[in-house]
VOPAGU-2260 file (C-alpha; in pm, 1 decimal, decimal comma):
REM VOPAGU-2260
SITE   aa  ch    i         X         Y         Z
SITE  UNK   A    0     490,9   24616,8    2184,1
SITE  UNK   A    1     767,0   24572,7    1935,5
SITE  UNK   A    2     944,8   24234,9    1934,9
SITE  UNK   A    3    1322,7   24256,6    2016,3
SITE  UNK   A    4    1485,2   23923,6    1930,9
SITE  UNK   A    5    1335,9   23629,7    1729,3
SITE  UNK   A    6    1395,4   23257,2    1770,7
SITE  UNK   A    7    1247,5   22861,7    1863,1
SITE  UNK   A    8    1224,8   22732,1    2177,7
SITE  UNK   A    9    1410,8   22384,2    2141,2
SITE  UNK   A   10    1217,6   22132,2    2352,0
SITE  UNK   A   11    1333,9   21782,6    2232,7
SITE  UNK   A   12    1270,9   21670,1    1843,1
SITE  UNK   A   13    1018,4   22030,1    1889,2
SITE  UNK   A   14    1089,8   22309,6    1794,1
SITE  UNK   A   15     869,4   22655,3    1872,1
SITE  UNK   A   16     890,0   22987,4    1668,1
SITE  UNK   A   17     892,7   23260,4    1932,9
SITE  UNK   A   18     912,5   23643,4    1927,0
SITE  UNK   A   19    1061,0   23802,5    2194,7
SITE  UNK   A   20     932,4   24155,3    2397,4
SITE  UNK   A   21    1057,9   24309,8    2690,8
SITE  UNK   A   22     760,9   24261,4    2948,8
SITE  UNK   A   23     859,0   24546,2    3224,1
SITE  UNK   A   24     955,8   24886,0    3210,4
SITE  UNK   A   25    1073,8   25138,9    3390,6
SITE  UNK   A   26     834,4   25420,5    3452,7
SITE  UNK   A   27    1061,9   25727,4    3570,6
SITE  UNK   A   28    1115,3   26105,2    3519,1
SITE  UNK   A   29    1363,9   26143,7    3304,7
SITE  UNK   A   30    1574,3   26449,1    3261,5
SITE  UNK   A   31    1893,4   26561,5    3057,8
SITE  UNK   A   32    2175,4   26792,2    3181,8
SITE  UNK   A   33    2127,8   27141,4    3045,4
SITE  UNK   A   34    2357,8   27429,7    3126,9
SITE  UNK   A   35    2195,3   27614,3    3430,2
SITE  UNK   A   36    2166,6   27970,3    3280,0
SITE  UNK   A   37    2005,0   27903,1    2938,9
SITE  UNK   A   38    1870,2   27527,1    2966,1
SITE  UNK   A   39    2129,0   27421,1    2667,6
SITE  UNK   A   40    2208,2   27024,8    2629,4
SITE  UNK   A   41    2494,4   26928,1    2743,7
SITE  UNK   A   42    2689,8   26689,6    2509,2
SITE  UNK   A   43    3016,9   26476,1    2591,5
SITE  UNK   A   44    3249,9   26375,8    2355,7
SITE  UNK   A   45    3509,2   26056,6    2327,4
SITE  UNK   A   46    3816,6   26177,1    2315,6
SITE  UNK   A   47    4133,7   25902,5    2291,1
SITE  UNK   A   48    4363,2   25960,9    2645,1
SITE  UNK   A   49    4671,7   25910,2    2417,7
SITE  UNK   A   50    4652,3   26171,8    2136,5
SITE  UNK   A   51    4372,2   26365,1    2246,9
SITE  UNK   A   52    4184,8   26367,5    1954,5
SITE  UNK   A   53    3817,9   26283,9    1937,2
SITE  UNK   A   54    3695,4   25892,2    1813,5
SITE  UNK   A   55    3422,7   25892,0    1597,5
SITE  UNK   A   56    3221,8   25583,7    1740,8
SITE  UNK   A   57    3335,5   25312,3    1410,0
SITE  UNK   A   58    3670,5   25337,9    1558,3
SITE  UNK   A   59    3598,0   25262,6    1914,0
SITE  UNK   A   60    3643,7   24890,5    2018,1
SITE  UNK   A   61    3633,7   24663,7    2369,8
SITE  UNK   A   62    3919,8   24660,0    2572,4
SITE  UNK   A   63    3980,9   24457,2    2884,1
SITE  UNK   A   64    4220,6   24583,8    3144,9
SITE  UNK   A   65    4453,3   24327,4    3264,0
SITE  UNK   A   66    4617,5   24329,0    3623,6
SITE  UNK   A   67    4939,7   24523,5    3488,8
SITE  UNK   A   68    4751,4   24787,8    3339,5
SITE  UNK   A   69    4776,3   24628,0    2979,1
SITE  UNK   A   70    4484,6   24628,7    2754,0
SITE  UNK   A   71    4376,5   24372,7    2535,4
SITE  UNK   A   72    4137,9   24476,9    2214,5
SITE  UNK   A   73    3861,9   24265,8    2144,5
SITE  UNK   A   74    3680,2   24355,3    1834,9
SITE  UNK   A   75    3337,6   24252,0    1667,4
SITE  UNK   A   76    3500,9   24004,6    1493,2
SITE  UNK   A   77    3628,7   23838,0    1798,1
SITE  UNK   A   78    3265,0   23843,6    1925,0
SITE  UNK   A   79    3097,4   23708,8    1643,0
SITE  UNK   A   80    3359,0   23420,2    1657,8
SITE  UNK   A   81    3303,3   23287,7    1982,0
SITE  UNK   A   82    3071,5   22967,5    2033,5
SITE  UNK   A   83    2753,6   23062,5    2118,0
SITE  UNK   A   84    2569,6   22690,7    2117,9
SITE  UNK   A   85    2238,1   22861,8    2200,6
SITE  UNK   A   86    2221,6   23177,8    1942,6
SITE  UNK   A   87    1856,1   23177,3    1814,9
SITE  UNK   A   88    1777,1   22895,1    2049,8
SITE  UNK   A   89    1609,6   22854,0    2377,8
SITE  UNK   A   90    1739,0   22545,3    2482,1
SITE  UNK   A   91    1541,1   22351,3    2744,6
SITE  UNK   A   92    1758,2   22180,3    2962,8
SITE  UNK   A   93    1569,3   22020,0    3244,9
SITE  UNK   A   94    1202,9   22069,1    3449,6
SITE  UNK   A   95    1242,1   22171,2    3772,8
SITE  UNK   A   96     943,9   22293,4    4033,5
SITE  UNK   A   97     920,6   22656,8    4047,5
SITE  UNK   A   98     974,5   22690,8    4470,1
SITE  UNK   A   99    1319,2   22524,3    4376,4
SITE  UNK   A  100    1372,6   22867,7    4230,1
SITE  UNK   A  101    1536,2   23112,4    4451,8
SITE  UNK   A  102    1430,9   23508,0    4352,9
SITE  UNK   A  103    1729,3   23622,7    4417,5
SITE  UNK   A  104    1834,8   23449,1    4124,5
SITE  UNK   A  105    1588,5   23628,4    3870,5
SITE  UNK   A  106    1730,1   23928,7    3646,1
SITE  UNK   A  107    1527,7   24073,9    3346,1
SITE  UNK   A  108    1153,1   23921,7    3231,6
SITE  UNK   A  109    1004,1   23893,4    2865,5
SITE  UNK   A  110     743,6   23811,4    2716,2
SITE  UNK   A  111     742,7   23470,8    2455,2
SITE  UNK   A  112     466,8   23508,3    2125,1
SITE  UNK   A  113     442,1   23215,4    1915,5
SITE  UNK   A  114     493,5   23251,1    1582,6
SITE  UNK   A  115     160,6   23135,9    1361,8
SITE  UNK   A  116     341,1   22797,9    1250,7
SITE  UNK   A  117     406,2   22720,9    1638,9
SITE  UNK   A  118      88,4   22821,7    1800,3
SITE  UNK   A  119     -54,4   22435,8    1860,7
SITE  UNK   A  120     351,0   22303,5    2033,3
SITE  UNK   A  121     344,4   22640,1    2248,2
SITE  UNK   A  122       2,1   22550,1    2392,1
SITE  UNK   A  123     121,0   22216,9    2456,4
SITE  UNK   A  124     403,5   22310,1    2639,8
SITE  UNK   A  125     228,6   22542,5    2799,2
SITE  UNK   A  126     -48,6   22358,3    2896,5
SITE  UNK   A  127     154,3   22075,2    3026,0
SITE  UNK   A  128     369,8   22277,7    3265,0
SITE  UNK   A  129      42,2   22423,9    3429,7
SITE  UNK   A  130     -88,1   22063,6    3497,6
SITE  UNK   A  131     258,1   21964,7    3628,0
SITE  UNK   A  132     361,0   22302,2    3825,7
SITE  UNK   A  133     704,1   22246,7    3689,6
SITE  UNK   A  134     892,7   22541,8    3483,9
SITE  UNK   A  135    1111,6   22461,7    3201,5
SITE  UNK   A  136    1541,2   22564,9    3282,5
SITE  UNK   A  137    1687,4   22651,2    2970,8
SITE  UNK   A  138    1980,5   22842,5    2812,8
SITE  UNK   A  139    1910,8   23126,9    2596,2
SITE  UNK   A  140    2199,6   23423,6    2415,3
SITE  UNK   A  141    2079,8   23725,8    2416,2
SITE  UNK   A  142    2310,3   24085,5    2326,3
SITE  UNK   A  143    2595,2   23864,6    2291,0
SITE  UNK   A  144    2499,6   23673,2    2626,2
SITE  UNK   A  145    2458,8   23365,1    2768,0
SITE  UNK   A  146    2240,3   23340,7    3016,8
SITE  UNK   A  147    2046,3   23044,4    3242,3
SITE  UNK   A  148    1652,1   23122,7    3219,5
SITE  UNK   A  149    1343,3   23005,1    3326,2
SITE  UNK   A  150    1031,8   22934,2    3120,9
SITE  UNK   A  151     719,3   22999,7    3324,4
SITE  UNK   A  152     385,0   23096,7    3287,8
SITE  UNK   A  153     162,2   23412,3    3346,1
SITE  UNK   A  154    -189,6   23460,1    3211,3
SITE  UNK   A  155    -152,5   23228,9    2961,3
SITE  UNK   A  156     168,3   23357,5    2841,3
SITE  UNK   A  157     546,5   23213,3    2824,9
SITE  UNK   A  158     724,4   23417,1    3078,4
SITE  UNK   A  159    1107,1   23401,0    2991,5
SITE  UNK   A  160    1364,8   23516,7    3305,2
SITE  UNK   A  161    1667,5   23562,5    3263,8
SITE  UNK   A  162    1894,2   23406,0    3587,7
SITE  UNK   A  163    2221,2   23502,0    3725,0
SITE  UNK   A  164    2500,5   23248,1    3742,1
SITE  UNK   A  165    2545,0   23132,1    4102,9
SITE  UNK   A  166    2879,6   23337,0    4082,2
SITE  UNK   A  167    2700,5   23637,9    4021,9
SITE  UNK   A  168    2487,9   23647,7    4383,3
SITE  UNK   A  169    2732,8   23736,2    4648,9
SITE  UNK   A  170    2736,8   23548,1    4981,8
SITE  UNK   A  171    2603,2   23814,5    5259,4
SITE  UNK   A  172    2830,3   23673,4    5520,0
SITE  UNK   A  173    2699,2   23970,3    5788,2
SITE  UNK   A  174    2891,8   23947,8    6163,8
SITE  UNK   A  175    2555,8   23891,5    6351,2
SITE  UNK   A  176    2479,4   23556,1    6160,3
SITE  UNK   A  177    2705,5   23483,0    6441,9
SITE  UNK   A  178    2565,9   23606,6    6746,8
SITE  UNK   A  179    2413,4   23430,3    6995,9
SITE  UNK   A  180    2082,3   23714,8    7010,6
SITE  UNK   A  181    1813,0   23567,8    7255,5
SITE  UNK   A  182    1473,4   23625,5    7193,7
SITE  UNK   A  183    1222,2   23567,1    7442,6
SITE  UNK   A  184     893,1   23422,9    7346,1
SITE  UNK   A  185     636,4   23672,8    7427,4
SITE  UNK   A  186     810,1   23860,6    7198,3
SITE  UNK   A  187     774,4   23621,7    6942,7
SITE  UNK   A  188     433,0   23600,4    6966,4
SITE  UNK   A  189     343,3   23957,1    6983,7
SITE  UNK   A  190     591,7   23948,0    6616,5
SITE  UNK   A  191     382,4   23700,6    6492,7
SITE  UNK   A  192      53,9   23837,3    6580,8
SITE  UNK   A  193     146,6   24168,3    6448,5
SITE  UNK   A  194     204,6   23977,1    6120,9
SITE  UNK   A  195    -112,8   23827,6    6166,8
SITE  UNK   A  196    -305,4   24153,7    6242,6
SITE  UNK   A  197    -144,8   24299,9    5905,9
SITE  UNK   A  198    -182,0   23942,5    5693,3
SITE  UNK   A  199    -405,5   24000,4    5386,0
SITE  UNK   A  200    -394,8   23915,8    4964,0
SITE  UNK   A  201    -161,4   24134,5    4813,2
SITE  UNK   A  202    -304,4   24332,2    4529,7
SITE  UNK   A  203     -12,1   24555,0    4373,5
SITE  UNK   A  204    -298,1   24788,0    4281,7
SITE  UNK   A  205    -332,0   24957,4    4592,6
SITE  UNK   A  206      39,6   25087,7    4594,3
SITE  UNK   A  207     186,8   25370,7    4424,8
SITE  UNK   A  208     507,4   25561,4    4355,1
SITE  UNK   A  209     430,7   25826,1    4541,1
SITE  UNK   A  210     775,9   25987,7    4457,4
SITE  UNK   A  211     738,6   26010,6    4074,9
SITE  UNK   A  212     405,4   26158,1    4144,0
SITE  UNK   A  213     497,3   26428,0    4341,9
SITE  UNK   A  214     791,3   26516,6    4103,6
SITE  UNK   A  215     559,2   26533,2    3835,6
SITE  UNK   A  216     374,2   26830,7    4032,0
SITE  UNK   A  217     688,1   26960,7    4106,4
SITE  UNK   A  218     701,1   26976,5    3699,3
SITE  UNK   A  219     395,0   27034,5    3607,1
SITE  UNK   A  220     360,8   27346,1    3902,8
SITE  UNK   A  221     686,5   27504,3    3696,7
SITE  UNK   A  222     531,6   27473,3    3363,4
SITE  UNK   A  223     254,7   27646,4    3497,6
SITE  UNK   A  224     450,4   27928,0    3660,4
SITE  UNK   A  225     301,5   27831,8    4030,5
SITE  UNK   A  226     462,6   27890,4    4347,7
SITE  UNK   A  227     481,5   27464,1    4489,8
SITE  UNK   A  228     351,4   27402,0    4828,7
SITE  UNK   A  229     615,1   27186,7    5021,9
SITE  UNK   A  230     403,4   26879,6    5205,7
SITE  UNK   A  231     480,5   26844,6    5551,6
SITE  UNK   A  232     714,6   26558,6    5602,5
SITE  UNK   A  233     603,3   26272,4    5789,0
SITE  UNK   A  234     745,9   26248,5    6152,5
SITE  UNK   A  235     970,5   25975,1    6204,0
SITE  UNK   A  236     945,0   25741,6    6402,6
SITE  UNK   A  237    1319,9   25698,5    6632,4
SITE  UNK   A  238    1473,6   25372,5    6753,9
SITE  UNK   A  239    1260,6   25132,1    6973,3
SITE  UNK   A  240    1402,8   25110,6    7324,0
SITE  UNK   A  241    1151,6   24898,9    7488,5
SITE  UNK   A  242    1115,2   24606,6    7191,2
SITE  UNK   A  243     798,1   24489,0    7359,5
SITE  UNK   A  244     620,2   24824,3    7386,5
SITE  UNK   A  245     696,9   24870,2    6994,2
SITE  UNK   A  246     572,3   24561,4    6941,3
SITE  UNK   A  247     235,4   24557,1    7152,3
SITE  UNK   A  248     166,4   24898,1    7016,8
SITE  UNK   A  249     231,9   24783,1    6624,0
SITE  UNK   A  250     -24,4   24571,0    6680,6
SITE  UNK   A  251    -249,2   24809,5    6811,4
SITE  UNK   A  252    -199,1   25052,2    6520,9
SITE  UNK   A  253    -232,7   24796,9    6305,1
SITE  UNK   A  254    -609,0   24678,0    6451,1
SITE  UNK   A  255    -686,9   25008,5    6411,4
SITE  UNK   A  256    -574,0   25090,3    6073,2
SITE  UNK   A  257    -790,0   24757,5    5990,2
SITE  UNK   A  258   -1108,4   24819,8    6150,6
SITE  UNK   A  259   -1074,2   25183,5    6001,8
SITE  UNK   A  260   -1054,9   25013,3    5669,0
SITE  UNK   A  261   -1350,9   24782,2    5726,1
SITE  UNK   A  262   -1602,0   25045,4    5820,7
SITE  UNK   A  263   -1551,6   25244,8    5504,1
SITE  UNK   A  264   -1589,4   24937,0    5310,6
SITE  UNK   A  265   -1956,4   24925,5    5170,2
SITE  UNK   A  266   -2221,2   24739,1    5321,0
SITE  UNK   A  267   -2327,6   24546,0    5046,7
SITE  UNK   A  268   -2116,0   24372,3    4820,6
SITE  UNK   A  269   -1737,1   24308,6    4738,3
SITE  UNK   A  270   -1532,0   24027,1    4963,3
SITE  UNK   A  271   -1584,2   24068,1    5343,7
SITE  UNK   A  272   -1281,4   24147,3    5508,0
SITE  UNK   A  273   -1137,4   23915,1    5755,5
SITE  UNK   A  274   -1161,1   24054,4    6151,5
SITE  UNK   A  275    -874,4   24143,2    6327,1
SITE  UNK   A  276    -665,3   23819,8    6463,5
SITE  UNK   A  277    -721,8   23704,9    6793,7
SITE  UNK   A  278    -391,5   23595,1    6888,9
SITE  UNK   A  279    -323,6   23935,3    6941,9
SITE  UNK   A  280    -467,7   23949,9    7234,3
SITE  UNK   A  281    -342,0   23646,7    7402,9
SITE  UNK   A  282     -29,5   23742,6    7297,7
SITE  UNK   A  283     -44,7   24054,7    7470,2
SITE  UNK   A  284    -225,5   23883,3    7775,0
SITE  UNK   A  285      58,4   23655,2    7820,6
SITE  UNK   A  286     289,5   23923,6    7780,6
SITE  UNK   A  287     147,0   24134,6    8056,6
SITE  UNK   A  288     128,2   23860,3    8265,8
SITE  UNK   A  289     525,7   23804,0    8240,2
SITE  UNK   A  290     610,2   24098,1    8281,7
SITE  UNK   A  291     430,7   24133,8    8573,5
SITE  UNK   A  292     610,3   23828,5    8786,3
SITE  UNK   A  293     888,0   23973,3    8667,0
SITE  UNK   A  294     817,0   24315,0    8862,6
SITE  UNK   A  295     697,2   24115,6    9121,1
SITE  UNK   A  296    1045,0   23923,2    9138,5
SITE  UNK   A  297    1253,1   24194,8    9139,5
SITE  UNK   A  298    1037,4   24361,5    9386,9
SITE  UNK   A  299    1141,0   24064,0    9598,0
SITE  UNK   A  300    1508,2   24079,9    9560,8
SITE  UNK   A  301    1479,6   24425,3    9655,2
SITE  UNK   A  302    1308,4   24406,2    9954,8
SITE  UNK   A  303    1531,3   24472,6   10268,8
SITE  UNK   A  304    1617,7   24223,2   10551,8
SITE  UNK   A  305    1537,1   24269,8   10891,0
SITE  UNK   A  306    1752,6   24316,0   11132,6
SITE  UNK   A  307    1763,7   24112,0   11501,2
């Protein structure tokens, strides 16, 4: 990995030399647009709306479009002039436990090294935020940015994220918030023994993309001049109609998939998988009984009167 952005974490009178990497990426296909009959690039060029001539890119600056449809020109000296408190710096601002931190909130991860004259304050810090479980809420510029962050841990390892502002996540505010939507409680249970029956350690391991895979055969089948074989698609499953039917036969499925699983596990060795949860079948027990009295009920209402 190559470092992106150099700087000290500021944590009280210490200070921490830190490089900075980028600790995802994005693993996609990429293409370029080509011209359909020969496969030539196709290029774009900035051309000015007012003369028409083409820019080259040292004479292209910001410009912000105010409500009237004037534009105001910032330039890179205007940027370099405003007050960034934080350049260089990673500011530690408070300690805060980490399920005080709301996901939503999280934007871009990297990675924190220490420099070779900071190694013995970075395993402090680090070392004392493990025994605490508290991360570290700082304020960090980055690309001419200021952003909130939190400084966490992962393996070892500073893990910097950068946070939106709380004006940046948008309130959902969805018309069935409001509704008054009853659920019964047999349904409840059989929702919560289906999550039961499917409960298990997530290892990110066992997924794939399956779509970037099968565009790569798409790719590599042209290359090789090969006529592609279309998979069939899976069928698709429509609306439920009877909630508790869906439900009590999730659960099935579910049990099934499981117990599948467990007998191609090996006998010997590797964790024992937990058996299927019993709750299941109370659940569904208790659900069978209900609606039974209620067929019984409405049997009842039904029946006619006799006459004198």
């Amino acid at each position: 990995m190559r470092s992106i952005w150099k700087g000290a974490i500021s944590f009280g009178l210490v200070t921490i030399p830190v490089k900075l990497y980028s600790a995802t990426e994005q693993k996609d296909v990429t293409f370029h647009q080509v011209h359909r009959e020969d496969a030539g690039r196709i290029k774009y060029k900035r051309v000015c709306t007012v003369d028409g001539e083409e820019v080259p890119y040292s004479e292209i600056a910001k410009g912000y479009e105010l409500p009237g449809g004037e534009v105001v020109v910032l330039t890179d000296e205007d940027f370099a002039d405003l007050p960034l408190s934080t350049s260089r710096r990673i500011d530690v601002l408070q300690f805060t436990p980490a399920d005080q931190l709301d996901p939503i909130l999280f934007n871009k991860s990297y990675y924190l090294e220490p420099e070779s004259t900071g190694v013995k304050p970075y395993v402090l810090l680090r070392d004392a935020l493990e025994r605490t479980g508290q991360v570290a809420i700082v304020k960090v510029a980055l690309r001419q940015r200021e952003s909130l962050a939190a400084l966490r841990i992962r393996d070892g390892v500073f893990v910097l994220e950068t946070m939106l502002w709380p004006d940046e996540v948008r309130d959902p505010g969805f018309a069935f918030q409001d509704e008054d939507v009853e659920v019964r409680p047999q349904e409840l249970q059989m929702a919560e023994s289906l999550i039961e029956t499917m409960a298990g350690e997530f290892d990110p391991t066992e997924y794939h993309d399956a779509y970037r895979e099968a565009l790569q055969q798409v790719i590599e089948a042209k290359v090789a001049g090969k006529e592609l074989v279309r998979p069939e698609a899976p069928e698709q499953a429509g609306p439920a109609v009877d909630l508790m039917a869906a439900l009590r036969a999730s659960v099935d499925a579910a049990k099934r998939e499981r117990e599948g699983t467990r007998e191609k596990a090996p006998a010997s060795g590797g964790a024992k998988k937990k058996p299927a949860a019993k709750p299941a079948k109370a659940a569904e027990a208790q659900a069978d009984e209900k609606d039974e009295k209620d067929t019984k009920k409405q049997a009842t209402k039904r029946r006619p009167r006799k006459t004198a």
